[in-house]
Structure formats: C-alpha cells, structure tokens
C-alpha positions as CSV (number, residue, x, y, z in Angstrom):
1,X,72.9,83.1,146.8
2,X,70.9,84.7,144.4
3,X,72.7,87.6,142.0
4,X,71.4,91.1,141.8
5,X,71.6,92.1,138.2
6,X,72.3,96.4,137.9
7,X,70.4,98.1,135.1
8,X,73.1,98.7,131.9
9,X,73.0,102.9,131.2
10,X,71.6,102.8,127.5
11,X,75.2,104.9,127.2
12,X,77.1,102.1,128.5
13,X,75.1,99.6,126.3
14,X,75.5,101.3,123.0
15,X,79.0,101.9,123.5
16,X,79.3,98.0,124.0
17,X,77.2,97.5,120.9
18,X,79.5,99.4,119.6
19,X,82.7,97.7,120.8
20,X,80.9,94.2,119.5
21,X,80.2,95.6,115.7
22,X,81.1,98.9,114.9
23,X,84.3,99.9,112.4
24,X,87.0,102.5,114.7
25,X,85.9,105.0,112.3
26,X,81.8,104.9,114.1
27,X,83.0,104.2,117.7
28,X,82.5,107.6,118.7
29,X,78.9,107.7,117.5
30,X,76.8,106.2,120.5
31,X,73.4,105.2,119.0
32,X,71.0,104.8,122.3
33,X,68.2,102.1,122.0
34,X,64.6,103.5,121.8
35,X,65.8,106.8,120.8
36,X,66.3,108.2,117.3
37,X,69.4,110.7,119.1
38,X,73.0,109.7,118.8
39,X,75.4,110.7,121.4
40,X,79.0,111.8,119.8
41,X,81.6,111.1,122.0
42,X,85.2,113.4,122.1
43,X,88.1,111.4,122.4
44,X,89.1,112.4,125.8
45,X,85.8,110.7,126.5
46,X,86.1,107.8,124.4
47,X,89.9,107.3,126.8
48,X,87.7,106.9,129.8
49,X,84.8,104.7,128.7
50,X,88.0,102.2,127.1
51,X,88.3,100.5,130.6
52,X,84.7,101.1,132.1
53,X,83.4,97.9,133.6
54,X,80.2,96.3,132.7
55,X,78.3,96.6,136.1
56,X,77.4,93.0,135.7
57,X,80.1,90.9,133.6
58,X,83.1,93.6,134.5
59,X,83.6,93.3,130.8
60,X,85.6,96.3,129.7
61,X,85.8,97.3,125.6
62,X,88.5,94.7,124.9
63,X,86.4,91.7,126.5
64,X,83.6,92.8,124.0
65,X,85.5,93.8,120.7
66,X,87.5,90.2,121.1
67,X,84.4,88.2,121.6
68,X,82.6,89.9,118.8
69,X,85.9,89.2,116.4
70,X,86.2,92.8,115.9
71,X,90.1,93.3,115.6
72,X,89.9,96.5,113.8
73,X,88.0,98.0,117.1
74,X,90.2,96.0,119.7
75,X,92.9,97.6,118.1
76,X,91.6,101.0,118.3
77,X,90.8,100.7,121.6
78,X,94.0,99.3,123.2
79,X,95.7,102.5,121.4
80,X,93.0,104.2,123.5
81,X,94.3,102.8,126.5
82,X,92.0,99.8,126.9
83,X,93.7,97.0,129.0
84,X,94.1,94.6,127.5
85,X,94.7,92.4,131.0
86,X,91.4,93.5,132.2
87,X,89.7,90.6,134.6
88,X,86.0,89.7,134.2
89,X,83.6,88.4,136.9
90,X,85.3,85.0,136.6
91,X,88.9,85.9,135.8
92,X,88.7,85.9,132.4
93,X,90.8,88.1,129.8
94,X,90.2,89.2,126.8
95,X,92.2,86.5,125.1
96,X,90.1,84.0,127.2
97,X,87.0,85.9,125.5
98,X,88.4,85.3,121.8
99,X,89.2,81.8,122.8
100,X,85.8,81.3,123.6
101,X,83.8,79.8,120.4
102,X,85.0,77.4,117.5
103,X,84.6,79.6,114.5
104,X,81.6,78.6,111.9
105,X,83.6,79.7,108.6
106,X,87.1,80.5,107.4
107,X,86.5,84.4,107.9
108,X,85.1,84.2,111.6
109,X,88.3,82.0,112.1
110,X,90.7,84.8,110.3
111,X,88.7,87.5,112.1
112,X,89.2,85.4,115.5
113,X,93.3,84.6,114.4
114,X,93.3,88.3,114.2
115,X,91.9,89.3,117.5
116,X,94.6,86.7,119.2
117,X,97.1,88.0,117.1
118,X,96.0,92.1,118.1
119,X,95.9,91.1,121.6
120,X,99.5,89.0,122.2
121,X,101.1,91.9,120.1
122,X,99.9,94.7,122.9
123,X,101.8,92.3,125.5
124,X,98.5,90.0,127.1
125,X,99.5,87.6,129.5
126,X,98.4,84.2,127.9
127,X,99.4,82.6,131.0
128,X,96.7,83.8,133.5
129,X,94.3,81.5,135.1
130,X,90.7,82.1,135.4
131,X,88.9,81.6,138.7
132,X,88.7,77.6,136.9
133,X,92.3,77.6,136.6
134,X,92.3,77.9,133.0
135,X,94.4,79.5,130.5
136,X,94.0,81.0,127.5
137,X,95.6,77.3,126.1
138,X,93.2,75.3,127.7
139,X,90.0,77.3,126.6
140,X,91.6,76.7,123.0
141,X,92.0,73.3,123.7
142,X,88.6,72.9,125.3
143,X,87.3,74.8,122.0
144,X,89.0,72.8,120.0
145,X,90.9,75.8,118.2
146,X,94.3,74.4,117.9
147,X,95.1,77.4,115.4
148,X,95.9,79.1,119.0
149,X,98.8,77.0,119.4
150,X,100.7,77.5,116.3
151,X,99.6,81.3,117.3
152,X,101.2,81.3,120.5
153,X,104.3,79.2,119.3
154,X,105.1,81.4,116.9
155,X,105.0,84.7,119.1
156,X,107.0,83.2,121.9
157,X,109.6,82.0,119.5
158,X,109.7,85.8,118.1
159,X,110.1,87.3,121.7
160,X,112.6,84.7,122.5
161,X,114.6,86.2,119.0
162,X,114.0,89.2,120.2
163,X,115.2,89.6,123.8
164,X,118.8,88.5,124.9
165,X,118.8,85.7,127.3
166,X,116.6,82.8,124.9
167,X,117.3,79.6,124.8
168,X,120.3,80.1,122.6
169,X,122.3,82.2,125.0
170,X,120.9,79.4,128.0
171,X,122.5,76.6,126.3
172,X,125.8,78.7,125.5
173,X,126.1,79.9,129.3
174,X,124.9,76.0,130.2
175,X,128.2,75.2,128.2
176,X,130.4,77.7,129.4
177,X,129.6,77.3,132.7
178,X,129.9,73.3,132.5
179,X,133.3,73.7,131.0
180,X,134.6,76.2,134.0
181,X,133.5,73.6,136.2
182,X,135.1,71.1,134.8
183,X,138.5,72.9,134.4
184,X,138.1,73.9,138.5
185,X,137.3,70.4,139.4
186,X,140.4,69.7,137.1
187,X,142.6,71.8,139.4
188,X,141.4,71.2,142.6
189,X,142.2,67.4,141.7
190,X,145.9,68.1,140.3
C-alpha cells in the first residue's frame, strides 16, 4: 500500500516552523516561504491552530515544539490549550517526540530535560503505548537517555506526596487491616 502525501498550507508550515524554533513572544508572526508577507495571527486564532493536525504526521504544536527542544514554546502552547496527549500517525505523544534523539551537548540535553519536565507537569500520560507498544520509558531506554528515569522517578514520587492514598497510607491501611483480621480471627477462635 502506497501512502498519499497531502500538500502542507504554507500557513500550516510556518506555523510549524514556528512551533520547532520560534520564542512565545514571535509565535504569532507566521512568516510564509517564498513570500516576503508575514501573516499575524490573533490569539483566538493562535487557540485553534494549537491542536491542528499535520495532514500527514497528525503532529499537532506540542509534537513539534518537543521535538525541536523548544520548552519555552511547548509551554506557551499547552497554556493555549494545545494537548498535550495528542496521538500522531503511529501513536506517539509528545513526550514520545522529546524522547526521541540522544542529545549532542549538555544544553540540547537541558533544553530536552526541560521539554519532559514542561510536558509531565501539564499531566501527560507517560504510560501510553504507541502502535509498537512502546512507552515513553522504553523510547528513553531505546535512546539511551536514562536522565528520563530519574525525571519520571522524581515526579511520580511528588504526586504520590501529593495526593492521599500513596504508598504511605497503603502500608498503614495494609497494617490496620492485618491487625483487624487478626483480632476477628482471634475471636472467632475463643
């Protein structure tokens, strides 16, 4: 089966140009390939085009901004209303998209930590599998970025301080309920 590409609108590919390099500041400002024009953008605009899918990847802004390491933009654009759960043509997230190249020097790896780090604080779900069964774990493993690991370790271990019911509370109620059992085994014996 053969793939039929769609032509990209110049509007849609600036705006993912955009999305890739631009500061939050210049989002706004579409500059359209072979044209010396920019297009300027309102915000009630800008809301819409957040989640518009790329007619061929179904990449949305968040799928480009995390590839291209752009954490100030990702940023920007989930306060937009981007999703930040949004599926590609293969499954992938946007987490899976930061996840996807070893970093060449320490500030594409801090630029990288950051876009993991924007992306698991807007609520992702790092547990999704890809149409390969992959998570966002095993494309950092695959990668060979364990960084992702002490990333993730450390924001489960926040929400877990965070929300009643962790582990703590488990083990207390395991305990609890171990001892009422014991003292109802107790009298049922007696």
């Amino acid at each position: 089966m053969v793939k039929q590409f769609v032509s990209v609108p110049p509007r849609f590919l600036a705006w993912q140009q955009n999305c890739l390099e631009s500061h939050p500041s210049k989002l706004h400002i579409l500059r359209l390939r072979g044209s010396d024009e920019s297009l300027v953008l309102e915000e009630t605009e800008l809301k819409q085009l957040v989640n518009e899918k790329h007619p061929n990847s179904q990449f949305i802004s968040t799928h480009f901004a995390a590839m291209g390491r752009n954490y100030k933009t990702l940023r920007h654009v989930i306060k937009l209303g981007a999703n930040v759960d949004a599926l590609d043509q293969v499954g992938q997230t946007p987490l899976m998209k930061a996840l996807r190249f070893k970093p060449l020097d320490d500030d594409a790896k801090r630029k990288q930590m950051l876009c993991i780090q924007v992306l698991l604080d807007a609520g992702c779900n790092f547990k999704h599998k890809d149409q390969y069964k992959l998570t966002a774990a095993d494309h950092a493993t695959r990668n060979g970025l364990d960084f992702f690991h002490k990333i993730l370790k450390r924001k489960i271990a926040e929400q877990r301080r965070q929300v009643p019911g962790s582990d703590e509370d488990e083990n207390q109620n395991a305990k609890l309920h171990r001892s009422q059992k014991n003292r109802s085994q107790k009298k049922y014996l007696a």
